[in-house]
C-alpha positions in Angstrom: 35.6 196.0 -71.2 37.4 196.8 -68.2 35.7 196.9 -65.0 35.8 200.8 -64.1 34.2 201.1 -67.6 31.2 198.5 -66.6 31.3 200.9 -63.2 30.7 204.1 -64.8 28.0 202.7 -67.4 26.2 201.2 -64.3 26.3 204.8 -62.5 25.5 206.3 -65.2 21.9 204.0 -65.7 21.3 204.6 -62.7 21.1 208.2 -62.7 19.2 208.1 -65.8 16.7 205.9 -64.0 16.8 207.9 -60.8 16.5 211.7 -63.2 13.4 209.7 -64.9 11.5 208.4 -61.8 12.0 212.2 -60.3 10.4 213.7 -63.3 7.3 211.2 -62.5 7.3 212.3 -59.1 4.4 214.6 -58.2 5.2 217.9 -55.7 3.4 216.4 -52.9 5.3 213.0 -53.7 8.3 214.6 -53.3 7.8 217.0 -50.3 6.9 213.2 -48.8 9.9 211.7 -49.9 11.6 214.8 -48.1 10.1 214.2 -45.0 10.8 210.3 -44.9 14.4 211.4 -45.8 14.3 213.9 -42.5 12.8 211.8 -40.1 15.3 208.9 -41.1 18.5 211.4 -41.0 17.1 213.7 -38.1 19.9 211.4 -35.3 22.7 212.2 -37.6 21.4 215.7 -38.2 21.6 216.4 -34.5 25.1 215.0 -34.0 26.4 217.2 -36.8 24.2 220.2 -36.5 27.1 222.7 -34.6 28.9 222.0 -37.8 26.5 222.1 -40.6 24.1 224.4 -39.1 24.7 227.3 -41.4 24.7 225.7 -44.5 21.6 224.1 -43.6 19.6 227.0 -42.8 20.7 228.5 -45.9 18.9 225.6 -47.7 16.3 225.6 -45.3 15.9 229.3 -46.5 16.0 228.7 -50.5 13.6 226.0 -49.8 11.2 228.2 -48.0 11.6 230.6 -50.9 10.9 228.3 -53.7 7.7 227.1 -51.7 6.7 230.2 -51.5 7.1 230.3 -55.6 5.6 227.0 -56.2 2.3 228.5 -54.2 2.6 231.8 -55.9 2.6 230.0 -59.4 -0.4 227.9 -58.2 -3.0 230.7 -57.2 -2.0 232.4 -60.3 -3.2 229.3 -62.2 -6.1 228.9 -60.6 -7.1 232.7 -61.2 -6.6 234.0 -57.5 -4.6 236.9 -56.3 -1.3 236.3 -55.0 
């Protein structure tokens, strides 16, 4: 087997392993994860953010908006009014 075949096998487990342990994850789990991830990037954020600015308040903006779903969806479940 040639080693860029082993490679790609051993990416490819790992995504499978990293798609299942995200599936386990719980909302609030992940919205933790986020934060660690934020807080540990936030230095190289600032040094970059002239240059990535808009595409990051674009994603800042979906994420807002799929909050805003994800609460939606959950009074609705629980019977309340949106």
């Amino acid at each position: 087997m040639s080693d860029l075949r082993r490679i790609r096998e051993g990416w490819a487990a790992l995504e499978r392993e990293r798609i299942r342990l995200l599936r386990q994850m719980t909302v609030q789990e992940g919205i933790r994860q986020y934060l660690a991830l934020q807080r540990a990037l936030e230095p190289h954020f600032q040094q970059t953010e002239a240059l990535f600015r808009p595409q990051r308040m674009a994603y800042l903006a979906e994420l807002q908006e799929r909050l805003s779903r994800l609460e939606r969806w959950r009074k609705e479940r629980r019977g309340e009014s949106a």
